[in-house]
C-alpha positions in Angstrom: 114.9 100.0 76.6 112.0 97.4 76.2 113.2 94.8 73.6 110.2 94.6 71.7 109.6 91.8 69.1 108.6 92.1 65.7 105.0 91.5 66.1 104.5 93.8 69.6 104.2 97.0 69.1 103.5 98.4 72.6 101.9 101.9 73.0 103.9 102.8 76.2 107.4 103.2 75.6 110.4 103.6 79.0 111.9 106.5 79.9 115.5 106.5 80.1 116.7 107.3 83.0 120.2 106.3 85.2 120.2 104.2 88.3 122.9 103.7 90.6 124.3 99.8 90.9 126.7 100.1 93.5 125.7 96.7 95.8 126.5 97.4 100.1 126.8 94.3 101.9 123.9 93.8 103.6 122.2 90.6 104.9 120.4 88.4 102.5 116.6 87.3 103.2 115.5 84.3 102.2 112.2 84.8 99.4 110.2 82.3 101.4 108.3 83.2 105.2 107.3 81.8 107.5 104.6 79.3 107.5 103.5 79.2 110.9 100.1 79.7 112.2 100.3 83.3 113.5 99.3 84.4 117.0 96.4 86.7 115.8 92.8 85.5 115.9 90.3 85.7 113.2 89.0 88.6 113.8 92.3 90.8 113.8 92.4 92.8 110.8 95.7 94.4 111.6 99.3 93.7 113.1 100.4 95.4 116.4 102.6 98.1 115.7 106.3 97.3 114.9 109.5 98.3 117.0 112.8 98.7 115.8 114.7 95.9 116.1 118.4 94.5 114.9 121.1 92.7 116.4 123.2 95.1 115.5 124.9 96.9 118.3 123.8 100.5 118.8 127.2 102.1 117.6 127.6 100.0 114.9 127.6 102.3 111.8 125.0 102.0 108.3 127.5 103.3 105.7 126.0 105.8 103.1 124.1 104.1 100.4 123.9 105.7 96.8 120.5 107.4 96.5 117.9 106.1 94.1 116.7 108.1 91.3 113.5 110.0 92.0 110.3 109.2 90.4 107.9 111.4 88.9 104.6 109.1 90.6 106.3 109.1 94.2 108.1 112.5 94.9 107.6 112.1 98.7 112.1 112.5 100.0 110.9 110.1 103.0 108.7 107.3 101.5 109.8 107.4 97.8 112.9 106.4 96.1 115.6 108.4 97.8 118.6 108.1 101.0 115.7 107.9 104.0 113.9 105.4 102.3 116.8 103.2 101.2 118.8 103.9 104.6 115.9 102.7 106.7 115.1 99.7 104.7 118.4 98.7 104.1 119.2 98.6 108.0 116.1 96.0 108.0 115.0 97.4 111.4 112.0 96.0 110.7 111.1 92.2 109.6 108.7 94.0 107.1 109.3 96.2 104.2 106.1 97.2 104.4 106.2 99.1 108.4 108.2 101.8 107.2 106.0 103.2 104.4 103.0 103.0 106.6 104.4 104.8 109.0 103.3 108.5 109.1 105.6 111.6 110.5 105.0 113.4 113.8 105.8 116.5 112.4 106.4 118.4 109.3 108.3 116.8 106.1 111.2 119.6 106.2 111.7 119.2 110.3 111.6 115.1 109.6 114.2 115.1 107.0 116.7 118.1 109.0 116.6 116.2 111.9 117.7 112.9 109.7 120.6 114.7 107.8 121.9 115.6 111.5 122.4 111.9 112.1 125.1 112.2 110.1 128.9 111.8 110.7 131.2 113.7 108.9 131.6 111.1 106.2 127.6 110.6 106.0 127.4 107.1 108.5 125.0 106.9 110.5 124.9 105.0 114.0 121.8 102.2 114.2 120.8 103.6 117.5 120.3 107.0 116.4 118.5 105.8 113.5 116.1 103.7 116.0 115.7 107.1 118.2 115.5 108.8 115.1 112.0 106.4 113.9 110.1 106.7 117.3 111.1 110.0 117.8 110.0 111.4 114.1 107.4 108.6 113.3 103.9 107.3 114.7 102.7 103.9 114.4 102.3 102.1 111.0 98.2 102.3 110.0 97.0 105.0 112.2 95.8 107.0 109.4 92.6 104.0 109.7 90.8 102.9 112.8 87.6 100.8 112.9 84.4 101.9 111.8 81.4 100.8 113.8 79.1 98.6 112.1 75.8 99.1 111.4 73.7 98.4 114.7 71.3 96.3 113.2 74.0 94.3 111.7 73.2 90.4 113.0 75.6 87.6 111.5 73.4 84.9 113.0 70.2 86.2 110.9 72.1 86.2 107.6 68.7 84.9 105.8 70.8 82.3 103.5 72.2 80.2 106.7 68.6 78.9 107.1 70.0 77.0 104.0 73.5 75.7 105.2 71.9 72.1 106.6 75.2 70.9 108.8 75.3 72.9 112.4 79.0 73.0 112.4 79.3 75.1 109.2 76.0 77.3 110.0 77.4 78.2 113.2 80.8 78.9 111.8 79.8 80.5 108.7 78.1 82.8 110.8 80.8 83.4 113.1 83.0 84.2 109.8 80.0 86.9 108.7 80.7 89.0 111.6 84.4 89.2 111.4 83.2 91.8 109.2 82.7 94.0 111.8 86.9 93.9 112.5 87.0 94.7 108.9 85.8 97.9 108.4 87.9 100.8 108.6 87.3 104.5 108.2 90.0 107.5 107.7 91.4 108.6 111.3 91.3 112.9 110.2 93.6 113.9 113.7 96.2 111.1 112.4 96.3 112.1 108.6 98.7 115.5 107.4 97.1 118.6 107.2 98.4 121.5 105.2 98.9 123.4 108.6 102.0 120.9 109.7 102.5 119.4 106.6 103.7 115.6 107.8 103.4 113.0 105.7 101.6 110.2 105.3 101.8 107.7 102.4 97.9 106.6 102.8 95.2 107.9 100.2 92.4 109.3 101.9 88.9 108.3 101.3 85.8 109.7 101.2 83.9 106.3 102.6 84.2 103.5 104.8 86.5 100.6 103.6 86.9 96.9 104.1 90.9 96.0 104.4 92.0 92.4 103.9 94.0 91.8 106.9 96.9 91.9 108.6 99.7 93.8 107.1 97.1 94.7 104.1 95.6 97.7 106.6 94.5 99.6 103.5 91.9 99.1 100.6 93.3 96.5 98.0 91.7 96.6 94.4 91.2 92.7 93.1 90.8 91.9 96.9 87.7 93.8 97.0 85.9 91.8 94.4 85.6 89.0 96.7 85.5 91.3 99.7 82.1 92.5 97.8 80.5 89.1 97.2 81.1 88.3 101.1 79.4 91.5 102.2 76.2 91.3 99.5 75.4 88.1 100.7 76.0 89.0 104.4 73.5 91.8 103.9 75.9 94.6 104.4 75.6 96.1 100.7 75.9 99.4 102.0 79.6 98.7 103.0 79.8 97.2 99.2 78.9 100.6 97.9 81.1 102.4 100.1 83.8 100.6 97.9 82.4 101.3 95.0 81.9 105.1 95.8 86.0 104.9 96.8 87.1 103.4 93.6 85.0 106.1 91.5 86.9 108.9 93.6 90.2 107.2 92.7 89.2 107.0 89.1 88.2 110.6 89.1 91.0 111.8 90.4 93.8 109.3 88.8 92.5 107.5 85.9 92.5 104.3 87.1 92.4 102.6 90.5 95.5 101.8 92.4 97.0 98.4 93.5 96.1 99.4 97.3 95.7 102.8 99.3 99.0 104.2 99.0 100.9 106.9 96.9 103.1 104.2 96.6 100.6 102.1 94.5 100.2 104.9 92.4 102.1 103.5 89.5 100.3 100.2 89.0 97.0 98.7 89.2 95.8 95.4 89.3 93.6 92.8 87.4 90.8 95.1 86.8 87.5 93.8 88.3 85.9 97.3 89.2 83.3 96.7 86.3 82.2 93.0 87.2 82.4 94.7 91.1 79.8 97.4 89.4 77.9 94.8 87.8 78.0 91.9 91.3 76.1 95.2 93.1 73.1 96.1 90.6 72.5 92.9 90.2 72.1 91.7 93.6 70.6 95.3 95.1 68.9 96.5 92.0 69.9 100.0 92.7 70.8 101.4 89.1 70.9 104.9 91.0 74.9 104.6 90.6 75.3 103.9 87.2 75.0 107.7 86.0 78.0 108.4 88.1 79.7 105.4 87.6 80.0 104.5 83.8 81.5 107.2 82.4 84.4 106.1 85.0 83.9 102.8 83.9 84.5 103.9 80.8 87.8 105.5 81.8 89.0 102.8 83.3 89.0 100.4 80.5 90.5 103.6 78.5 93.3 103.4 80.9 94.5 100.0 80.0 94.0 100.5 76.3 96.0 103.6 76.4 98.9 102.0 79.2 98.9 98.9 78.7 97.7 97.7 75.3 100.1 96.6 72.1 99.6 95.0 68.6 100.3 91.3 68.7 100.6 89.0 65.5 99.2 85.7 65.8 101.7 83.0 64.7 98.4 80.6 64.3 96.0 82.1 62.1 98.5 85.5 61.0 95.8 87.9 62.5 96.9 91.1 64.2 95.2 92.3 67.9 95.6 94.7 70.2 95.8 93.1 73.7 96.7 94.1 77.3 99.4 93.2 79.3 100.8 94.1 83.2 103.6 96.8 82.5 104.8 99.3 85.2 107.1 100.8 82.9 108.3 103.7 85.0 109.0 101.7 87.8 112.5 102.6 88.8 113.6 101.5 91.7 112.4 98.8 94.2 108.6 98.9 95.9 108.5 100.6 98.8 106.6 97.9 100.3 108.8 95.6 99.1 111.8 97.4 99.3 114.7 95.0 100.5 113.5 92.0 98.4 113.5 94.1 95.5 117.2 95.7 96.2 118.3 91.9 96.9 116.8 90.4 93.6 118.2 93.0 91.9 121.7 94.0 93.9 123.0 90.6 94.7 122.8 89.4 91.2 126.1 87.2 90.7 127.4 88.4 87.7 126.1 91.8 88.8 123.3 93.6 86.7 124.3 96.9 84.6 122.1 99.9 84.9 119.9 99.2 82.1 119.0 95.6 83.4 118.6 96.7 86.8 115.8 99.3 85.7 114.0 96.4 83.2 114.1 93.8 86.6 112.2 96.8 89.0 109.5 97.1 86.3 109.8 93.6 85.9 109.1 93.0 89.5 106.7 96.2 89.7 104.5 94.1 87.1 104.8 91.0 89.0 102.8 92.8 91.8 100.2 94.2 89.3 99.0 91.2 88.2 98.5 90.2 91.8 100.4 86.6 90.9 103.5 88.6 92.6 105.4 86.2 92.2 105.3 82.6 90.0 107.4 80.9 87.9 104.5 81.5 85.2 106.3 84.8 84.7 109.5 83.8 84.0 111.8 83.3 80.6 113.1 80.0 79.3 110.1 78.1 80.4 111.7 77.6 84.3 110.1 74.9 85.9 111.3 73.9 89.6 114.3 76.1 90.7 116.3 76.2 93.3 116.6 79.4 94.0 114.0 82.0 94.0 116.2 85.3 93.8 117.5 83.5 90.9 113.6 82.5 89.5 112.9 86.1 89.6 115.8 87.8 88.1 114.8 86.0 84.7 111.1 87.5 84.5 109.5 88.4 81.3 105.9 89.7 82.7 105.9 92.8 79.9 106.4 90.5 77.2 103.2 87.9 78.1 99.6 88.5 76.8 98.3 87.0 79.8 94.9 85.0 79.5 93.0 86.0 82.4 93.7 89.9 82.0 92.5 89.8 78.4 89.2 87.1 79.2 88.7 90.0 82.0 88.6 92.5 79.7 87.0 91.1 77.2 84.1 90.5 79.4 84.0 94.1 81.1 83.4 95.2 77.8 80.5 93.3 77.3 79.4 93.4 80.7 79.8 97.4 80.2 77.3 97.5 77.3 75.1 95.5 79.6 74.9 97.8 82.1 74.5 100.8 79.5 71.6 99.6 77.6 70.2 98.9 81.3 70.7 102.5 82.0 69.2 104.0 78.7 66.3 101.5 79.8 65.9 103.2 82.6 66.3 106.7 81.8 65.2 108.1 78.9 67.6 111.5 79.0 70.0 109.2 78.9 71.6 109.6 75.5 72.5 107.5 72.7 73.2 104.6 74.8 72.5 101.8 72.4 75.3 103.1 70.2 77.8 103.0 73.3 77.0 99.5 73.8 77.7 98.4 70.7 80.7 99.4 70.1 81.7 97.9 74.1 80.1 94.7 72.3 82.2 95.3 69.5 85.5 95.6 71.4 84.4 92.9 73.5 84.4 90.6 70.4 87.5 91.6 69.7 89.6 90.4 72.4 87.5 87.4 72.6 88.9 86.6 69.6 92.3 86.8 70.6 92.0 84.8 73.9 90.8 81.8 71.7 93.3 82.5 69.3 96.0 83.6 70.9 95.7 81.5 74.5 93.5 78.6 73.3 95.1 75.3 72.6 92.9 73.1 70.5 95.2 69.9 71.4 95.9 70.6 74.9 92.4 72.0 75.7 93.8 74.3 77.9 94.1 78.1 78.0 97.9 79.5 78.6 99.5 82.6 78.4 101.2 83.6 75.2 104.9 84.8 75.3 105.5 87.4 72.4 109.3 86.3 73.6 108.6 83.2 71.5 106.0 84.0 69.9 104.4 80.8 71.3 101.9 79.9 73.7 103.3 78.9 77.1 103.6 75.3 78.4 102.9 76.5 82.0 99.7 75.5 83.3 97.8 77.7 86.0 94.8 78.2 87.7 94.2 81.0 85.3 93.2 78.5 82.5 89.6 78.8 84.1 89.5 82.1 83.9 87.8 81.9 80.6 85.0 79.7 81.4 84.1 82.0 84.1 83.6 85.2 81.8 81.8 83.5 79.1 84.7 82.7 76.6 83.7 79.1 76.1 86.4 77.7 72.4 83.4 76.5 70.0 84.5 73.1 70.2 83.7 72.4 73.6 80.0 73.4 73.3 79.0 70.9 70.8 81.4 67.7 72.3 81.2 66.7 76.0 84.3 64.3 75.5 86.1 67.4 74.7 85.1 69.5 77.2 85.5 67.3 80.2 89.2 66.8 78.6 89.4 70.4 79.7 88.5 70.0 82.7 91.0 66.8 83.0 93.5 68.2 84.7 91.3 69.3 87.8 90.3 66.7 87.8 93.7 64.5 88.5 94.9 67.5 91.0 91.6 66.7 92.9 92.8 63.3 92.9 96.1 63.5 93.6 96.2 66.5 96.3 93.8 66.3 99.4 93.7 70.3 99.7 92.6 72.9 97.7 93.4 73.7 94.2 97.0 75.0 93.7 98.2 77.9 91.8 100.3 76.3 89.8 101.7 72.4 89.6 105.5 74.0 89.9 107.4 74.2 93.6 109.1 77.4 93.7 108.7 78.6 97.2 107.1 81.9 95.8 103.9 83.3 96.8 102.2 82.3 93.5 103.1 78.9 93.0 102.3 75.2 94.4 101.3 73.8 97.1 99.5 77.4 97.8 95.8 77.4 97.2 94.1 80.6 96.6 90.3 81.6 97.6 89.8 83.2 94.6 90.9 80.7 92.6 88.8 78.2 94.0 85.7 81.1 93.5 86.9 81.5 89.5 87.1 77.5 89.3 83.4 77.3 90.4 82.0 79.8 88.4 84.0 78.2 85.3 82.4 74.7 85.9 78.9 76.2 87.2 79.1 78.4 83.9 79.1 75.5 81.8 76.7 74.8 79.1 74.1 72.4 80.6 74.0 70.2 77.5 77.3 69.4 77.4 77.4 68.7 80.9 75.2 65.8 81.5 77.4 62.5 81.1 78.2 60.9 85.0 81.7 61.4 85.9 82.4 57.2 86.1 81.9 57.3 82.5 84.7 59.7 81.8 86.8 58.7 84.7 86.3 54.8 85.2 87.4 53.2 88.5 89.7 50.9 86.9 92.0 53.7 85.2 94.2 56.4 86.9 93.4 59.7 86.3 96.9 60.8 84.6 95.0 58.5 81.7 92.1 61.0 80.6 94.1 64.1 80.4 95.3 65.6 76.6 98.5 64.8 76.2 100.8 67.9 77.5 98.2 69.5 79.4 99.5 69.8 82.7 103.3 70.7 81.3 104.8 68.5 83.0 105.1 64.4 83.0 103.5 62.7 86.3 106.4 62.0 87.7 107.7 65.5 87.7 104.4 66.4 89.6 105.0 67.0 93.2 104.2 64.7 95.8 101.1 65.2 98.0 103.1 65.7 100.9 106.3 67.2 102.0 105.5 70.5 101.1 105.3 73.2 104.3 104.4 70.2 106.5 101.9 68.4 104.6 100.7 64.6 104.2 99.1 64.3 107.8 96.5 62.3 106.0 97.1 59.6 102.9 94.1 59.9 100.7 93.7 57.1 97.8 95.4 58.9 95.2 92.7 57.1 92.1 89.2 58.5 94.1 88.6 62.6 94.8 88.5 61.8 98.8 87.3 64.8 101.3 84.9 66.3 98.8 81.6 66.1 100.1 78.7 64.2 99.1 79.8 62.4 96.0 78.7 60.2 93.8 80.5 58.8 90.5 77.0 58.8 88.9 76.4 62.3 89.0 77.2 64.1 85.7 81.2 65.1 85.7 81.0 69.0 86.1 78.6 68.7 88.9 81.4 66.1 90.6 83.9 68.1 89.8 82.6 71.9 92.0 81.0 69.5 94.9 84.5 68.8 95.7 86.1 72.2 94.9 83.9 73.6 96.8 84.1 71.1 99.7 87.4 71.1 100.0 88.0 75.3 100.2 85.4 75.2 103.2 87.6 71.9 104.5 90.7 74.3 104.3 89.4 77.5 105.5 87.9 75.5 108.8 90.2 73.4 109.6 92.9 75.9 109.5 90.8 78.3 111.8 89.8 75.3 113.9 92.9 74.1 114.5 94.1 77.9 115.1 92.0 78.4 118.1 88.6 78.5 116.6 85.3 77.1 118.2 81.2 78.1 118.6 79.8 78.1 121.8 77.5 75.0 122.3 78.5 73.9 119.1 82.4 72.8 118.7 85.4 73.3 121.6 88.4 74.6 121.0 91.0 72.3 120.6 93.2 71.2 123.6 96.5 73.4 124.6 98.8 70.7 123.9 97.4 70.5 120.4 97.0 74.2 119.4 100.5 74.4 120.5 101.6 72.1 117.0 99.9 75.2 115.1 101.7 77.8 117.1 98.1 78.7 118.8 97.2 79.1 122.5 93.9 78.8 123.9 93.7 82.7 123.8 93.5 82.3 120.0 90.1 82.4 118.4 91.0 80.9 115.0 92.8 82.0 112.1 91.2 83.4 108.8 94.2 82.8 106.2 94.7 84.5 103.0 95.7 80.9 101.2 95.7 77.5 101.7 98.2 74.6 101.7 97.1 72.0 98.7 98.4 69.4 100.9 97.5 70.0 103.9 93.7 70.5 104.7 94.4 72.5 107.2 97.5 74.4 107.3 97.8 78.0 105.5 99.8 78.4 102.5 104.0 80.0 102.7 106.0 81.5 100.5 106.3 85.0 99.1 107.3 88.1 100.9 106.0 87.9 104.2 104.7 85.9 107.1 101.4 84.4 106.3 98.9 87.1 106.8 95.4 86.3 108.8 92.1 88.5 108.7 91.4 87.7 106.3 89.1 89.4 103.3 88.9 87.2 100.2 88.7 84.4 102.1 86.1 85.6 104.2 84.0 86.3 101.3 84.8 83.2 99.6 83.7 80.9 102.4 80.3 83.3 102.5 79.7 83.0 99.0 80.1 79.5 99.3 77.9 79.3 102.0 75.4 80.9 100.3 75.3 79.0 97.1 76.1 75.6 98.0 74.8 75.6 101.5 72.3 73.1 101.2 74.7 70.5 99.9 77.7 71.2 102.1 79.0 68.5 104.7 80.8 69.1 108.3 84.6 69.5 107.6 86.6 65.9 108.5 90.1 67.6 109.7 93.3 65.6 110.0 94.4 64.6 113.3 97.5 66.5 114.8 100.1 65.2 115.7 100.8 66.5 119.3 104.3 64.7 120.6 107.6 63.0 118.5 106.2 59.6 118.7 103.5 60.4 116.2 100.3 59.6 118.4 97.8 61.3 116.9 93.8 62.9 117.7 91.1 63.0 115.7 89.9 66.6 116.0 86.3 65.4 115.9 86.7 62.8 119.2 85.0 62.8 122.1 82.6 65.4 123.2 84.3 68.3 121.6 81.5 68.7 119.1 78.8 69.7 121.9 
């Protein structure tokens, strides 16, 4: 049961239920991937098809494996929690988790699982090459269920009106070369591949009614959060149509479940993710002005934020000021058993445990880990007990989570500001409409609600000393030490502490410890400052951090923003020296090095002057110093990666020589790599870590580097890429030499 603190009274309570522990051998997999530039070019929104494959012979024999408890979200006996599921994964026929899951039947459920049982030997084994015949023979290829929609015909990337702003040729040309990877993007449901009632197969996908955008890669459904940034990309590429499409799929999911999934699976069906549907909502009106979805779309707006106050909203006492609020938290309670998609790192986290987990701690991890994913920071040392800082070992880092007991700051800034952004959008309606209702008494109390958990971000995550927002852990009943990229979140949705908008000092001191990392990384900003080796943590750079860190510093108050950055950050002083004490969590020298990490350090930047941020001056006021080289430095990272993947623009740039692309695991026949994150090291390599090999495509990026594009256009400068080193002796090439910039 959840061990729940004095002060947190949670609304949601676990179900008790038994789960087997017994822990086959089976072959351990490291947490990290690979960090290799994959093969696939940008425009690839989806792997090839996966084949079984295992070095084990085809007469070697998969003992029978205790079957998981079944769930009451997932009841499918082939994709759910059950022997199929945990027989297949468990062989690791696959180098994915995911393939498996996304793999729909060829014929009907009860044919599928008869022909399974009669694998069987008489004591239940099961030989691997039967279970390889048994996969193609019984199963289709992973992400059928979507194909690619055709794009509008009038669709022109090169006439995107906003590129007549972008002033540098390189990044017009390629920022219009990234606009049309929409069109490889765009997916619609495949009817002949999905399971009628007639044959009753089985697919794990949820149909939609419209067209959707997918990340990339092995992300060959609709993601939630993704599609925030996904949304930004197409409004400014002048697709909004396709943003509405998502909008329209999201209400149907609402409708019919509540909420909206993590992704398009029944798998996803017991979690969401940070909840951005209403600022989504709000990014469309605004930009196309058509309120003619509002009457269908607030009410479900509406039921969304009910959702989270219902599932995943407690009472927490403040330790500071003794005030009580209700606030949100990521909790899959009724997660049982490991993600499908995730299946054997979950069983590994959890089964090769050394001292061994007991049934009751082996359900807590899966809804541990389950949470982990539906924050979308799956996974960071942020999340864990005891304050962790570097570990050794990941499994390790994982198995002491404490997700469900953190009021985390960016989920309750968000929600604060959908509330307000809700009533918004309601008195714009009743504006409009005069049938409407009494809207003006909806609003308020949204406004009312709204001030609520306003309130208890600045009380509860706001440190006056520190000038930093951090989670707080009802474990402690403390704020956490750990500092994040999601300290900004605040500044972005309009929760600005008092203090700072009446004192400039004080406000740039919140900014401080940007400002160092821009100093003392040449890359992008990092999720965290802690090396773990998981997905969430340093060196990996996120788009949508980058976007959240921009629209903090752009959201600033313009009064307190006028002082030049010299003045706050003299020459003659490091940068360590104008940070609050204890900001960062960590002393300087624990910080890790700008190189060293996933190959980084091709370049040595002056670690006491931001370097490879743009057009600069020390004279211009702080916060405007400050997103010039945010913002320089994500377009640095997303082009150079896809430059030196394979990318280039006819009569603009060449593609890199062979012997080069080779160093990035390229090949002339590559067209350059989107990636889904960024190496804060490394201006052009792609993050590591996590689950799974780095993933290209890709859709947040995408939309990042268009958003960019389109707001800072005018000021943006051509990427200056590190060379590559292309033999042992270390000669290096300056990717700009020569006449490869036609």
């Amino acid at each position: 049961m959840l061990n729940t603190q004095p002060s947190l009274l949670w609304k949601s309570t676990l179900i008790g239920l038994t789960l087997w522990t017994a822990a086959p051998s089976v072959q351990a997999q490291s947490a990290s991937a690979s960090n290799s530039g994959a093969a696939a070019s940008a425009t690839t929104s989806s792997v090839a098809p996966a084949e079984p494959s295992t070095t084990l012979a085809p007469t070697a024999l998969l003992e029978p494996y205790p079957a998981l408890e079944a769930q009451s979200w997932c009841t499918s006996p082939i994709f759910c929690a059950g022997e199929i599921l945990t027989t297949v994964e468990l062989a690791q026929l696959y180098p994915d988790s995911k393939t498996f899951p996304d793999k729909p039947t060829r014929y009907n459920v009860s044919t599928t699982v008869q022909a399974f049982q009669a694998l069987k030997s008489a004591n239940g084994s099961i030989a691997v090459g039967n279970l390889e015949n048994w996969l193609d023979q019984y199963f289709t290829p992973e992400g059928e269920e979507l194909v690619a929609a055709t794009i509008d015909a009038s669709f022109n990337a090169s006439a995107t009106p906003f590129l007549q702003n972008v002033t540098d040729p390189v990044l017009k040309g390629w920022i219009a070369e990234v606009i049309s990877y929409w069109s490889g993007l765009i997916r619609e449901t495949n009817s002949s591949a999905l399971c009628g009632v007639a044959t009753d197969c089985a697919s794990t996908l949820i149909p939609l009614n419209h067209t959707v955008v997918v990340p990339g890669g092995r992300y060959r459904e609709v993601y939630y959060w993704d599609s925030y940034w996904i949304i930004e990309g197409l409004l400014n590429s002048g697709l909004a149509s396709y943003a509405k499409n998502i909008l329209l799929n999201f209400m149907d999911e609402l409708s019919l479940y509540g909420f909206i999934p993590n992704g398009g699976r029944t798998y996803y069906l017991n979690r969401s993710q940070p909840p951005l549907f209403i600022q989504m909502l709000s990014l469309y009106v605004e930009f196309t002005n058509d309120t003619s979805i509002l009457a269908q779309a607030l009410p479900l707006a509406d039921a969304e934020l009910q959702w989270w106050y219902k599932n995943r909203t407690g009472s927490v006492t403040s330790p500071f000021t003794n005030t009580t609020y209700e606030v949100a938290r990521y909790d899959v309670f009724i997660n049982t058993a490991p993600r499908p998609e995730g299946f054997v790192e979950d069983w590994e986290t959890v089964n090769l445990a050394n001292p061994a987990f007991n049934a009751s701690a082996a359900l807590e991890l899966y809804s541990e880990l389950a949470s982990g994913a539906e924050s979308g920071w799956d996974y960071t040392v942020r999340f864990m007990k005891d304050g962790l800082k570097n570990i050794s070992d990941p499994l390790e880092g994982l198995r002491s989570l404490n997700i469900r007991q953190i009021v985390p700051v960016e989920l309750n800034a968000l929600l604060a500001a959908n509330y307000y952004l809700l009533a918004d959008l309601n008195d714009q309606y009743g504006t409009l409409n005069s049938t409407a209702g009494n809207v003006s008494a909806r609003a308020d109390l949204y406004r009312e609600q709204g001030d609520k958990l306003k309130a208890a971000v600045l009380d509860l995550n706001w440190d006056p000393e520190k000038l930093a927002f951090y989670d707080f852990n009802t474990t402690s009943s403390n704020r956490s030490t750990f500092f994040s990229a999601a300290t900004f979140y605040p500044y972005w949705l309009n929760i600005i502490p008092p203090e700072l908008e009446e004192d400039e000092s004080k406000l740039f001191g919140a900014f401080a410890g940007l400002s160092y990392i821009l100093h003392k990384y040449n890359g992008s900003v990092p999720a965290s400052l802690v090396y773990s080796t998981l997905n969430w943590d340093f060196p990996n750079a996120w788009p949508p951090h980058q976007y959240i860190i921009l629209k903090a510093l752009g959201n600033l108050p313009s009064n307190v923003t006028t002082t030049s950055y010299s003045t706050f950050a003299p020459a003659n002083e490091t940068a360590w020296s104008t940070i609050p004490s204890g900001q960062l969590g960590l002393e300087e020298a624990d910080l890790p090095a700008q190189g060293g990490y996933g190959g980084g350090n091709r370049t040595v930047y002056n670690s006491d002057v931001i370097t490879n941020g743009g057009n600069i001056s020390s004279s211009e006021p702080w916060s405007q110093v400050l997103l010039t080289a945010v913002v320089q430095r994500y377009i640095d990272a997303a082009f150079c990666s896809w430059y030196s993947t394979g990318g280039s623009l006819p009569g603009i740039l060449s593609q890199l020589p062979a012997d080069q692309l080779n160093v990035t695991n390229s090949s002339p026949s590559n067209t350059g790599n989107m990636f889904e994150k960024f190496n804060a090291t490394d201006i052009d390599a792609a993050g590591g870590g996590g689950e799974y090999t780095v993933v290209t495509g890709f859709g947040w990026t995408n939309g990042v580097v268009i958003w960019a594009g389109a707001n800072y256009g005018s000021s943006l400068v051509s990427p200056t890429c590190p060379a590559i080193a292309v033999s042992s002796s270390n000669d290096t090439v300056n990717l700009f030499a020569g006449n490869r910039i036609l």
